[in-house]
Structure formats: C-alpha cells, structure tokens
MIDOSE-1310 file (N, C-alpha, C; in nm, 2 decimals, decimal comma, always signed):
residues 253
xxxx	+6,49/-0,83/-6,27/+6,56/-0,78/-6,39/+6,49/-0,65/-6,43; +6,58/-0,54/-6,47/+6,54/-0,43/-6,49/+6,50/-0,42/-6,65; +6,36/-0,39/-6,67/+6,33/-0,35/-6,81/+6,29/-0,23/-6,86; +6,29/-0,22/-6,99/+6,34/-0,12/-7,07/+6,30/-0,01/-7,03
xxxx	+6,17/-0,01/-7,02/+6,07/+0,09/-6,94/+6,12/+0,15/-6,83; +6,17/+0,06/-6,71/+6,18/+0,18/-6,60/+6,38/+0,21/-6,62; +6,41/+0,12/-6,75/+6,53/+0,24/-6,77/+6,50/+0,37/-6,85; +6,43/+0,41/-6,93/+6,33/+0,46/-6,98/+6,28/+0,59/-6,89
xxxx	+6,25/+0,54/-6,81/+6,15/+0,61/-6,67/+6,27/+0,69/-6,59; +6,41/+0,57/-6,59/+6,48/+0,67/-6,44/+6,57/+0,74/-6,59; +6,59/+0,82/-6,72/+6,64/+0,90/-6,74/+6,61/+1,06/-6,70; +6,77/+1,11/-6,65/+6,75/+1,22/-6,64/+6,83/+1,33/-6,73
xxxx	+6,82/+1,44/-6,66/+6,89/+1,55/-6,77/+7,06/+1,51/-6,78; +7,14/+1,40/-6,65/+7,22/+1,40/-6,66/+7,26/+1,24/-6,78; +7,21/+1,20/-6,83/+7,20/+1,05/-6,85/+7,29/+1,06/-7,03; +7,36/+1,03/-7,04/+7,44/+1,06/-7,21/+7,30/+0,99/-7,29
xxxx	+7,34/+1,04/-7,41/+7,27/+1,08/-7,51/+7,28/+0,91/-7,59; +7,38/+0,89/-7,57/+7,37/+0,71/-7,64/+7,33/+0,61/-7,53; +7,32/+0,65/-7,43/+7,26/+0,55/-7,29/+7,08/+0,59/-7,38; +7,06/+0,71/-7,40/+6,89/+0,71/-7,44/+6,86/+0,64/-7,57
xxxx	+6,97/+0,66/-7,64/+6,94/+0,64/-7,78/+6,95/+0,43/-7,84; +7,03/+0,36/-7,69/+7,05/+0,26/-7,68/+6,90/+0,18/-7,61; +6,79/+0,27/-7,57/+6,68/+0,24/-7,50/+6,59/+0,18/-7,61; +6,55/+0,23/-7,68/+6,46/+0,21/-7,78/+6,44/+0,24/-7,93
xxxx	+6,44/+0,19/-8,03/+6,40/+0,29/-8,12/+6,31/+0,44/-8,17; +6,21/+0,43/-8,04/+6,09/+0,52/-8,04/+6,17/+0,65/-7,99; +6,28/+0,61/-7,85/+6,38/+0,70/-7,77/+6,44/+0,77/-7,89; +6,53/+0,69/-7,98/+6,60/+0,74/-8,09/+6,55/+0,85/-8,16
xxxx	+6,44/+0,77/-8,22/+6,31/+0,92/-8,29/+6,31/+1,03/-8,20; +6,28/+1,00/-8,10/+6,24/+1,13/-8,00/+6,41/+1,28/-8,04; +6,47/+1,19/-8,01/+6,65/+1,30/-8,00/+6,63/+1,32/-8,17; +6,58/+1,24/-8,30/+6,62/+1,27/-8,38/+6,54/+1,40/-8,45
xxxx	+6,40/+1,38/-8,36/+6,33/+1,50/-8,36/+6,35/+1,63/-8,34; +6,40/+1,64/-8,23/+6,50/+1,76/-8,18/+6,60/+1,78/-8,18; +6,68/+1,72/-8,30/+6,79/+1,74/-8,33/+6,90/+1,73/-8,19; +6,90/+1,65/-8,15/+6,93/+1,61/-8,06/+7,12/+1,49/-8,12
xxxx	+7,24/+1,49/-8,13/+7,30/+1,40/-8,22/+7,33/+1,35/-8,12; +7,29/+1,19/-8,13/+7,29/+1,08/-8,02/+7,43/+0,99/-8,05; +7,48/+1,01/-8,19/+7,59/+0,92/-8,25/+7,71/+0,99/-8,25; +7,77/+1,05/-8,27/+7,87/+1,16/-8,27/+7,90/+1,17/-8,16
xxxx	+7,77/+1,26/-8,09/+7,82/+1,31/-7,96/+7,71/+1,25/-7,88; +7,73/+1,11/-7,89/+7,66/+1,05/-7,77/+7,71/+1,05/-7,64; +7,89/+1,07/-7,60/+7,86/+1,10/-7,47/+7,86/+1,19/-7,42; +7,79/+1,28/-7,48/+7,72/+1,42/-7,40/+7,61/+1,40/-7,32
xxxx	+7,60/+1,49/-7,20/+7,45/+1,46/-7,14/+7,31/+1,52/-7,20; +7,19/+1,49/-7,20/+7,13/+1,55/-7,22/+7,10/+1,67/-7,19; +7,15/+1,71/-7,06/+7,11/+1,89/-7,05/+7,20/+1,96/-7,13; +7,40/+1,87/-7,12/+7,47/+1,97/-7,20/+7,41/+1,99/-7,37
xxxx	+7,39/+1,84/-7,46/+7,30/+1,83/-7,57/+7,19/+1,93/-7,61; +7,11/+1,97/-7,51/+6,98/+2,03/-7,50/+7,00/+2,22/-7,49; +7,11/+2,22/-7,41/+7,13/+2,35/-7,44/+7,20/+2,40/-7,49; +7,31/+2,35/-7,57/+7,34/+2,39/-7,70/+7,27/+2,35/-7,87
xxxx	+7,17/+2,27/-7,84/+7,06/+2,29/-7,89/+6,92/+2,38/-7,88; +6,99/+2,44/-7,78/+6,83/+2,50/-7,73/+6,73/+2,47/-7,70; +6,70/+2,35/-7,65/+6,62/+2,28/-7,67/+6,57/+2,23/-7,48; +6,46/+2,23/-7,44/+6,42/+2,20/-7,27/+6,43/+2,06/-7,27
xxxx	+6,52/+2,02/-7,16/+6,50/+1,88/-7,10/+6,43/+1,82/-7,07; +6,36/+1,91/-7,01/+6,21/+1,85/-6,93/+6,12/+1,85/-7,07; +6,13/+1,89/-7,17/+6,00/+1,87/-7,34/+6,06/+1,71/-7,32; +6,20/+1,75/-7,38/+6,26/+1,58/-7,44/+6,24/+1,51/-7,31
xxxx	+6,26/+1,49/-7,20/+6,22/+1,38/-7,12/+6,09/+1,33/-7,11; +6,02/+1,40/-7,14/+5,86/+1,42/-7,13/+5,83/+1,30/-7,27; +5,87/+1,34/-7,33/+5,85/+1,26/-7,51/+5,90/+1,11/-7,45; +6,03/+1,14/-7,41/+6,11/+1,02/-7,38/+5,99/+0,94/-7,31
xxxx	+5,96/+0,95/-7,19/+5,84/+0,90/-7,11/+5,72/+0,81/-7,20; +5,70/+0,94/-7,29/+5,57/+0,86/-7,38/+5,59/+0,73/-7,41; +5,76/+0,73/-7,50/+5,76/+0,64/-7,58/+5,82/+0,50/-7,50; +5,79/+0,47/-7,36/+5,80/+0,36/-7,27/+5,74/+0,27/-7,32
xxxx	+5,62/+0,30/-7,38/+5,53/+0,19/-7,40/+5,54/+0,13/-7,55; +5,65/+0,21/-7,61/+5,67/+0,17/-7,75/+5,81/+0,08/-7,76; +5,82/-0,04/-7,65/+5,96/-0,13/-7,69/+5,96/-0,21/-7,79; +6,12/-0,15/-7,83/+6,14/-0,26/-7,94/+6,30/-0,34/-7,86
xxxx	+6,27/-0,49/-7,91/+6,43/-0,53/-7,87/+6,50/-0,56/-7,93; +6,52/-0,46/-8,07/+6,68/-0,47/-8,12/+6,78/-0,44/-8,09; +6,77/-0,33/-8,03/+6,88/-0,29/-7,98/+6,95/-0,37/-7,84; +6,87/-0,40/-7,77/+6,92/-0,48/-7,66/+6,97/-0,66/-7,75
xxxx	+6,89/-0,64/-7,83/+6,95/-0,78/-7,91/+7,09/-0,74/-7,95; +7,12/-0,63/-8,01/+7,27/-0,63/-8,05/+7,33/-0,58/-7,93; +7,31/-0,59/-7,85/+7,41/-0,53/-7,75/+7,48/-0,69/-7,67; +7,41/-0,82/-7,75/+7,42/-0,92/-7,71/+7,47/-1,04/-7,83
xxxx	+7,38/-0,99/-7,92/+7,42/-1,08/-8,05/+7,54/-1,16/-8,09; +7,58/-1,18/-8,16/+7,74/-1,17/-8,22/+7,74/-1,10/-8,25; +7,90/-1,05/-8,24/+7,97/-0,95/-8,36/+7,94/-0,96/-8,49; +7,99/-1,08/-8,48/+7,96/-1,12/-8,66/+7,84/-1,12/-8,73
xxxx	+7,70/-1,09/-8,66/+7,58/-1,03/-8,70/+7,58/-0,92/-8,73; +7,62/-0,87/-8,61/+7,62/-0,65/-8,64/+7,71/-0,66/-8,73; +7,78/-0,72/-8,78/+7,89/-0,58/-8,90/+7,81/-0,66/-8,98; +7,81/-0,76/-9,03/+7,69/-0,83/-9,11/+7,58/-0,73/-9,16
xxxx	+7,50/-0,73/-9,04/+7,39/-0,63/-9,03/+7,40/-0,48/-9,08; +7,53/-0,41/-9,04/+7,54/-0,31/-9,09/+7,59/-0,28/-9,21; +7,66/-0,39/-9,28/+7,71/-0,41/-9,46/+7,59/-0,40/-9,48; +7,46/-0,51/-9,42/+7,38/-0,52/-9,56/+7,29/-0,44/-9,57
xxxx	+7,24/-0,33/-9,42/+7,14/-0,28/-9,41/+7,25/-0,08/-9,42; +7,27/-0,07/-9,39/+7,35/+0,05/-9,38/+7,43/+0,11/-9,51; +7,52/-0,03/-9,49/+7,64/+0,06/-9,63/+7,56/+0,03/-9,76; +7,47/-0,12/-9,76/+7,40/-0,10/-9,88/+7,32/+0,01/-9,90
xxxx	+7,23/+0,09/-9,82/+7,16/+0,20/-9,81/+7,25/+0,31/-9,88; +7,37/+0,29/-9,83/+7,45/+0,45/-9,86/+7,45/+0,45/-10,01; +7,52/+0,29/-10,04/+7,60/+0,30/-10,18/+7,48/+0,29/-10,27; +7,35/+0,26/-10,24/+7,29/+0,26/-10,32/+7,24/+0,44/-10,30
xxxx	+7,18/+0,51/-10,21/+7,16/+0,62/-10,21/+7,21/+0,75/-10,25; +7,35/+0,73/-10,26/+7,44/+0,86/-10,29/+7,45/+0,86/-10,46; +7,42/+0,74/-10,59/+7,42/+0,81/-10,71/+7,26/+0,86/-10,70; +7,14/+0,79/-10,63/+7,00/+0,86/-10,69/+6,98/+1,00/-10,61
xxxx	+7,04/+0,97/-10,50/+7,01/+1,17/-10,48/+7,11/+1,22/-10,54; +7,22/+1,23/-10,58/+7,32/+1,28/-10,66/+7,25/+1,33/-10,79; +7,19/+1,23/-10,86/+7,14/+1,24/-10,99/+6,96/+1,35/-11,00; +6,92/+1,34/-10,86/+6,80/+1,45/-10,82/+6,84/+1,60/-10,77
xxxx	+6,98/+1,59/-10,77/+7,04/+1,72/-10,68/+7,08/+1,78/-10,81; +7,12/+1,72/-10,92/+7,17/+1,76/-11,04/+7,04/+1,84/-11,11; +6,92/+1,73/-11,11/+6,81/+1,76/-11,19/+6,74/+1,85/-11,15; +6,77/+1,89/-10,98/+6,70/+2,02/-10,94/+6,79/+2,16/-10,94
xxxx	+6,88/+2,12/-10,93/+6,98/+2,28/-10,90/+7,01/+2,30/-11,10; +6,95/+2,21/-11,17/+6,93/+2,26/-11,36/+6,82/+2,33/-11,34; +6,75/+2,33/-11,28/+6,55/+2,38/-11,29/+6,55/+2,49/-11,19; +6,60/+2,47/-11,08/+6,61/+2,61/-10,99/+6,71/+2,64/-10,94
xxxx	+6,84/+2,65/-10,95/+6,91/+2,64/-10,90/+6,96/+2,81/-10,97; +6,90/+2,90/-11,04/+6,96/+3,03/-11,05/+6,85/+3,09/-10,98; +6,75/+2,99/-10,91/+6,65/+3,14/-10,81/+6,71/+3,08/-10,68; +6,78/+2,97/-10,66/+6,81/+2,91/-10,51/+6,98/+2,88/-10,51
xxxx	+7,06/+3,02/-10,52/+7,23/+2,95/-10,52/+7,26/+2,82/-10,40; +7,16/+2,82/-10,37/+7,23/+2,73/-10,23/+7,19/+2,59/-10,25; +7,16/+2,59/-10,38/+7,18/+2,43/-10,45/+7,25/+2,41/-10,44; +7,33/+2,47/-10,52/+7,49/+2,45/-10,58/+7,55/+2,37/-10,43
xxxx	+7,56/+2,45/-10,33/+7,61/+2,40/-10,22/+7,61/+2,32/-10,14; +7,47/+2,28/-10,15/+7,43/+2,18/-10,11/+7,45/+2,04/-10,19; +7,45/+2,04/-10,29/+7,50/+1,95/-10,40/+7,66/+1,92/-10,37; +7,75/+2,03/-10,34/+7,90/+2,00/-10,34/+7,88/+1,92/-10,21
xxxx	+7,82/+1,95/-10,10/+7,84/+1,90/-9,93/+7,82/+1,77/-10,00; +7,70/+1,75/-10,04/+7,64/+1,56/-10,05/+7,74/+1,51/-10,14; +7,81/+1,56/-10,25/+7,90/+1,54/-10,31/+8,04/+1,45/-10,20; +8,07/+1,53/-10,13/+8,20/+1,51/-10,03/+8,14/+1,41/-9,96
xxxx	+8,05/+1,42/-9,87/+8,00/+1,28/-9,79/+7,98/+1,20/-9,81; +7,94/+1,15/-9,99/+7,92/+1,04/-10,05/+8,08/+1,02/-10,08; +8,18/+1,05/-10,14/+8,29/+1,02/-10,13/+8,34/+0,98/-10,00; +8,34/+1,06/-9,92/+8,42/+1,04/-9,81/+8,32/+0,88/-9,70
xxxx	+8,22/+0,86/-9,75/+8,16/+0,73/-9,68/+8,20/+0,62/-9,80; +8,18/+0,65/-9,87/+8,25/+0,56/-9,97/+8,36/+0,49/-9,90; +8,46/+0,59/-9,93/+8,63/+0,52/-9,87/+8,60/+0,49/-9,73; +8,52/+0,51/-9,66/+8,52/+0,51/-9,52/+8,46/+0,34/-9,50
xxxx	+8,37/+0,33/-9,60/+8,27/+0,20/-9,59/+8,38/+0,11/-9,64; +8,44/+0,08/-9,73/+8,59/-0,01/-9,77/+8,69/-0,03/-9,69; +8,72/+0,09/-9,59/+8,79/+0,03/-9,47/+8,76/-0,04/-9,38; +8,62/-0,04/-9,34/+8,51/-0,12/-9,23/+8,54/-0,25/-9,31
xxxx	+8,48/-0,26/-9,44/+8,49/-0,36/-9,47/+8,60/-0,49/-9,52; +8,69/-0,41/-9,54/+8,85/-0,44/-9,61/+8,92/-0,50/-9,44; +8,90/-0,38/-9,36/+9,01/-0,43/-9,28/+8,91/-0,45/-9,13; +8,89/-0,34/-9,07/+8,83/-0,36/-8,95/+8,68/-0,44/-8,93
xxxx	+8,60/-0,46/-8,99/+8,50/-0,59/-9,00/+8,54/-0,76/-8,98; +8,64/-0,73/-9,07/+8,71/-0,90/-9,06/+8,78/-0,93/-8,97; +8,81/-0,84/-8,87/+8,93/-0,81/-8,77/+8,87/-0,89/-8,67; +8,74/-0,77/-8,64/+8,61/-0,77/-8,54/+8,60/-0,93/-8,58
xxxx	+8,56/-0,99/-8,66/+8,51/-1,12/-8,67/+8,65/-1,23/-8,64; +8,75/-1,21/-8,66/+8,86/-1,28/-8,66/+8,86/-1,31/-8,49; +8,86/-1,21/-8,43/+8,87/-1,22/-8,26/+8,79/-1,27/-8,24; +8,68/-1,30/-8,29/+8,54/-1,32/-8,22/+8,59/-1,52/-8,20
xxxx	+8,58/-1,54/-8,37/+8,60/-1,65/-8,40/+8,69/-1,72/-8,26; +8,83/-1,64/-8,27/+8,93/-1,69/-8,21/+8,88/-1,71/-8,02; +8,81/-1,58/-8,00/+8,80/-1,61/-7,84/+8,67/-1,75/-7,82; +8,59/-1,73/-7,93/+8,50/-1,85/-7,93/+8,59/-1,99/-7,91
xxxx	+8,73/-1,98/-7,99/+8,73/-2,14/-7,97/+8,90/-2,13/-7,91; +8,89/-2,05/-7,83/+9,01/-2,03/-7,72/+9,11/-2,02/-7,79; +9,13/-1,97/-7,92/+9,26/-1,97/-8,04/+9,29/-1,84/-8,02; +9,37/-1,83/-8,11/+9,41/-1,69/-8,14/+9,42/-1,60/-8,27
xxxx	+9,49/-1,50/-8,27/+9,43/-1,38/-8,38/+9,58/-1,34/-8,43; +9,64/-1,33/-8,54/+9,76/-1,32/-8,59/+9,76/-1,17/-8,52; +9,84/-1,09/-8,48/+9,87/-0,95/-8,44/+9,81/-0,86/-8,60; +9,73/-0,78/-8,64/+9,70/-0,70/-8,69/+9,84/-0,56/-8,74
xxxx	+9,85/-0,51/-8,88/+9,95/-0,39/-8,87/+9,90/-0,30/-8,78; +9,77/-0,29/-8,76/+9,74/-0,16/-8,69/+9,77/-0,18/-8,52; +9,81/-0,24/-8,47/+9,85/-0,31/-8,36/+9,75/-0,38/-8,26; +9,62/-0,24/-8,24/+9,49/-0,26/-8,17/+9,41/-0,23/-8,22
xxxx	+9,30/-0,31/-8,20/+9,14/-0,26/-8,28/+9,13/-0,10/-8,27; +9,17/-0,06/-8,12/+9,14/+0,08/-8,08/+9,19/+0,16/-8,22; +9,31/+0,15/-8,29/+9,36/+0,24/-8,35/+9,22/+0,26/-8,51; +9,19/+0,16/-8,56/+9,13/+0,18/-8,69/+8,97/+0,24/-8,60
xxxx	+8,97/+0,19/-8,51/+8,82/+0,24/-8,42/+8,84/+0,36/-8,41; +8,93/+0,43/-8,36/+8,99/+0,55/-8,34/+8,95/+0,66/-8,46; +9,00/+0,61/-8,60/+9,00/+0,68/-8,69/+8,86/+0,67/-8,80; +8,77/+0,58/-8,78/+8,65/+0,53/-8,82/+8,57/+0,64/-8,73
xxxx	+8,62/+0,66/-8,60/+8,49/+0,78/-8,50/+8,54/+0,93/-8,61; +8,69/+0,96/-8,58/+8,70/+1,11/-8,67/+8,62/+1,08/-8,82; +8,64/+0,99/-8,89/+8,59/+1,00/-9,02/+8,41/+1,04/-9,00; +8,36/+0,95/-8,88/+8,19/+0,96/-8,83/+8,20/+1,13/-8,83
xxxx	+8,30/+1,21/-8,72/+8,24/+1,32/-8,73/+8,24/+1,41/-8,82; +8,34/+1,35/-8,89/+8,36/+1,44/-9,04/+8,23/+1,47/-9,13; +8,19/+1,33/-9,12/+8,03/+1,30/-9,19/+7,91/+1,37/-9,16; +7,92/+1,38/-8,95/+7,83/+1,40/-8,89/+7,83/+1,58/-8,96
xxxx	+7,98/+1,64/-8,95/+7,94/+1,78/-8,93/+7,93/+1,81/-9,12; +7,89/+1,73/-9,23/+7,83/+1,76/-9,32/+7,77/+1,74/-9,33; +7,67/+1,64/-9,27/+7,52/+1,66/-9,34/+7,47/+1,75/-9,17; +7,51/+1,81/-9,12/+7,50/+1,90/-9,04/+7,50/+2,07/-9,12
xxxx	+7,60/+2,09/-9,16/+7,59/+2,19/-9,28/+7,43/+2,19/-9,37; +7,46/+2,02/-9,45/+7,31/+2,02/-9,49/+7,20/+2,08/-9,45; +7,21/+2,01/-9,36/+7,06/+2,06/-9,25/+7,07/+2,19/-9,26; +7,11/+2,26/-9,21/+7,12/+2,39/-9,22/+7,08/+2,54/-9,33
xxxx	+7,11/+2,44/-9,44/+7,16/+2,51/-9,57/+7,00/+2,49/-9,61; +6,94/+2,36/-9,57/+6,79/+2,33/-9,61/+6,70/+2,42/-9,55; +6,74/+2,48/-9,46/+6,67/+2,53/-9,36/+6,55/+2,39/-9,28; +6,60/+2,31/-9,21/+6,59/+2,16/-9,17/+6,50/+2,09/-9,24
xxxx	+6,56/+2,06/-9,38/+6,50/+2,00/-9,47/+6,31/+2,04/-9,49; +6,33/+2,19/-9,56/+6,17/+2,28/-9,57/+6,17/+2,35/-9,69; +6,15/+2,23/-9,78/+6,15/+2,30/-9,90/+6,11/+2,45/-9,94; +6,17/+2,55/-10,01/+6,09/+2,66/-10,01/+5,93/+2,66/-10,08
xxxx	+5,83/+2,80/-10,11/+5,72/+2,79/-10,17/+5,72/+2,71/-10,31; +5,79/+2,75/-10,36/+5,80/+2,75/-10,52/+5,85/+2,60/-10,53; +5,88/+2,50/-10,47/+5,97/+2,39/-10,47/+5,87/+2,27/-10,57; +5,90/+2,23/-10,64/+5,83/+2,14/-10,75/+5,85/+2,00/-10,66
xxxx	+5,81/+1,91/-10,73/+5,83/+1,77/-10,65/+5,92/+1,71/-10,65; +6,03/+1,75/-10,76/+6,18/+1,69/-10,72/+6,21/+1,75/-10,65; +6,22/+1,89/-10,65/+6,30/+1,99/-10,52/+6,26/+1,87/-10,41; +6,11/+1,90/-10,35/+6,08/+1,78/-10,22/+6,11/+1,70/-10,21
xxxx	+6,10/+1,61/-10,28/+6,20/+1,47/-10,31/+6,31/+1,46/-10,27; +6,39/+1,56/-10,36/+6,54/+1,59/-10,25/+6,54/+1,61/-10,13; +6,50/+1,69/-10,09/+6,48/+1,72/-9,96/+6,47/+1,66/-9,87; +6,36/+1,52/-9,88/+6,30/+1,40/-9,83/+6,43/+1,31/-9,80
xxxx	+6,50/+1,33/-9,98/+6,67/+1,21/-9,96/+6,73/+1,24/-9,92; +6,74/+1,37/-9,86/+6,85/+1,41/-9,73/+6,83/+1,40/-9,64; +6,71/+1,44/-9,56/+6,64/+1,39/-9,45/+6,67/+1,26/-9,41; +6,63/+1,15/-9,53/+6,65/+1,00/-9,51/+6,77/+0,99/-9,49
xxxx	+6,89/+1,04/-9,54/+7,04/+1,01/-9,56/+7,08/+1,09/-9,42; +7,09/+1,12/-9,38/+7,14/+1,19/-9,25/+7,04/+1,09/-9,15; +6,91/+1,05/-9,15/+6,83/+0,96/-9,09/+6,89/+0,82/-9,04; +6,94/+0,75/-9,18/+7,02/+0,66/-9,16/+7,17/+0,69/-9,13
xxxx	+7,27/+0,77/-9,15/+7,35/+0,80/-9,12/+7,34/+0,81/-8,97; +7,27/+0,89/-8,90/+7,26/+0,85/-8,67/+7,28/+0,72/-8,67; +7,15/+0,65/-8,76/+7,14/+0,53/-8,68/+7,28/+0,41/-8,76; +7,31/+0,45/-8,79/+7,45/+0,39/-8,87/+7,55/+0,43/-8,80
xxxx	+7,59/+0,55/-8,75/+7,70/+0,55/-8,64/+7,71/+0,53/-8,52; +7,55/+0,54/-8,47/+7,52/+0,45/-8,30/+7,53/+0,35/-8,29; +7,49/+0,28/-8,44/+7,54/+0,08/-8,38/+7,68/+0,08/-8,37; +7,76/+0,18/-8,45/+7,88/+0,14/-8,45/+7,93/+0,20/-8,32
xxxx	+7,97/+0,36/-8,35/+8,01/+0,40/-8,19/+7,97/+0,36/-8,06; +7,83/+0,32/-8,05/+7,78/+0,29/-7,93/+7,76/+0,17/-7,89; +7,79/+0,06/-7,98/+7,73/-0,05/-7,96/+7,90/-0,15/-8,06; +7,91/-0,12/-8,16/+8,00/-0,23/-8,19/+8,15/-0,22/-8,13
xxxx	+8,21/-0,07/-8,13/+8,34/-0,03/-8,12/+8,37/-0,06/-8,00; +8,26/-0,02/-7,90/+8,30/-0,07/-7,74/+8,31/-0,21/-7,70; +8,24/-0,28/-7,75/+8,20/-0,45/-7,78/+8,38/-0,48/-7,84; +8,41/-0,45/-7,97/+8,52/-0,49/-8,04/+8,60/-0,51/-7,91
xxxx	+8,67/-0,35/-7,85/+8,76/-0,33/-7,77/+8,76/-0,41/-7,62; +8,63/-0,41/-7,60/+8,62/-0,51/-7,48/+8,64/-0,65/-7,52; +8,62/-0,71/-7,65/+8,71/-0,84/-7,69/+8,81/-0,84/-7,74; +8,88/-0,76/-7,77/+8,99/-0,78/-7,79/+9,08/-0,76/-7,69
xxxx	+9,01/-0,72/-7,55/+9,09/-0,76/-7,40/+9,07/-0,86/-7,39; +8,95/-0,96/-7,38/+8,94/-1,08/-7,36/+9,03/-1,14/-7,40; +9,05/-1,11/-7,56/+9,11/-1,24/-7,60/+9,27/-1,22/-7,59; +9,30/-1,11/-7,54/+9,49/-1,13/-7,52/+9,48/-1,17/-7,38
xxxx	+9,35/-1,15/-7,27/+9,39/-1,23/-7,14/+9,37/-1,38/-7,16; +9,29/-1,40/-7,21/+9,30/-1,56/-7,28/+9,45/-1,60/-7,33; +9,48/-1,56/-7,36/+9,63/-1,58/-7,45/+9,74/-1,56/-7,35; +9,73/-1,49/-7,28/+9,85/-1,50/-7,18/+9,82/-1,61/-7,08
x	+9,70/-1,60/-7,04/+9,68/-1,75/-6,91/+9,76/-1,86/-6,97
C-alpha cells in the first residue's frame, strides 16, 4: 500500500495542484503560502500554477518534501467517509465560519475605513469587495443547502439500500455542481482582488489594531474559503457525480 509520504515524495512539477492539496494538510499550507490556488484552479499543474505565479517549482516542491513527515488523515478520511459526513462537515464547520464571519469583519471594516479610511481610499474598496462576497456566499451557501446537499445525501441513502432517488428538476447532480464551481470562482477572483488591494494582507505603518485585525479577518476568510472549495471541488463534487452513475446503473440492472 502506498502512503502518503511517498505520494508526497513522487510529486512533480507536472502533478495538478488538488492531487497536492489532497496530500496533506501541511501540503495545503505549503501552496497557501505561495499563493499558490489549489481550489479554483486545482487542475492546473504545478509548473503551469507556479509560473503564473512566479513562483520556482523546485522552492515549492522542496517545502512540499519537508512536510512528509507532517501527515494528517483527514483528508484521505473524506475521500472515503460518507457523503453524508462531508456536507455535514462542511455546514457545520465552513458555512458556519462564513455566516458567522461576514457581519464581525463587516462591522471592523466599517470601524476602520471611519478612522482611516480618508488617509487610505482603498478601504472603501475593500469594504465594497468583502461586502459582495459575503452576499454572494450567502445565496451560494442556501443553495448547497436547500437543494444540492440533500440531493448528495438522498443518492447516497438510496444506493446504500439498492432504492432509488425521485429524478431531481435539475436533471443531474452535474448541473447545480456545475454552477456551485462558477459561483467558487466568482468568490475565488474576489478575495483575490482583496489580496491584492491589501497588498497580501500588510497592514500599512500607521495601521492601529483594528486596521491589523482586519487584515488578519481577511487573511482568515480567504484561508477558509481554499479550504472550503477543495472539499467541495476536489473531493465532494467528483464523489457526488461518480454516485450518481452508480446509482442509475443500479437502477437499470
């Protein structure tokens, strides 16, 4: 049996970016260091990733190496679990994160762009981006939960006990999966903006301790946001689709 380590070991510059990011959590950190986007555009390869990053393969594979010795097995646990764990897991640990996170940095982004925000216009801006992303994850998190969560578990249920699954309006999982990835990158390329606008989250000199604070809550929120779209893109959506073939070949035998 091959373990984590020498999958770990045989990554190369050609190896996509969610095959690394599915390795370990320590791997994860490594790409999230170097801005590296493992969730969005995980199937990119590392070299293509790295050099539109700017960024040497051989640095990140080097890192990558280190962190062999640092295994964790959650991730190979979801890649096995139930379904009905991971969307579980990601309501309680994920969307709870978001919905609770988007009014207290909201309410810190207000309280700093009142105090500096006429020596730094690029509050303002930054405040409208986080504004839109918390909206737009909002509605995004109600559809996971409303429709495609229960779906994902409905199949599950059904292929578990050789039953079946009423036909869905949307016809196939693929279609709400489909439109859950554009909404991801929608998200991805604004707190991408963020980043940017922070100059990667570096408070300026003058920055008081809420300024940092903020700073810190965006860091965090784009932090959990990778790891919130790699369970999904890389680990639940492929899973969904691959049972929901199962269970219509079940159904026709």
């Amino acid at each position: 049996m091959v373990t984590v380590m020498e999958v770990i070991m045989d990554f190369n510059s050609e190896t996509k970016l969610k095959d690394i990011a599915l390795a370990n959590p320590a791997a994860r950190q490594v790409l999230e260091d170097t801005g590296l986007d493992y969730c969005c555009g995980g199937g990119k390869s590392l070299h293509e990733a790295c050099h539109q990053a700017n960024v040497s393969p051989e640095q990140v594979l080097n890192r990558l190496r280190e962190t062999a010795q640092d295994i964790g097995p959650e991730d190979l646990n979801w890649l096995a679990a139930p379904l009905c764990e991971l969307t579980r897991h990601i309501r309680e640990k994920h969307h709870r994160y978001v919905r609770e996170a988007i009014p207290r940095t909201r309410a810190l982004s207000d309280k700093v762009i009142a105090k500096h925000g006429g020596n730094h216009a690029e509050l303002a801006n930054i405040g409208k981006l986080f504004a839109e992303v918390g909206r737009e994850m909002i509605m995004h998190m109600q559809k996971e939960e409303q429709i495609l969560f229960p779906y994902i578990d409905a199949i599950e249920r059904a292929v578990i006990a050789n039953g079946s699954v009423e036909p869905p309006f949307f016809q196939t999982v693929k279609n709400p999966i489909h439109a859950m990835m554009q909404e991801h990158d929608a998200a991805g390329h604004l707190v991408r903006q963020i980043r940017v606008m922070t100059s990667e989250y570096t408070p300026p000199a003058d920055a008081c301790t809420s300024f940092r604070a903020l700073y810190e809550a965006l860091r965090e929120f784009e932090a959990d946001l990778h790891q919130h779209v790699h369970l999904e893109n890389n680990v639940l959506f492929p899973r969904a689709v691959g049972l929901e073939a199962s269970a219509h070949m079940k159904q026709s035998d």
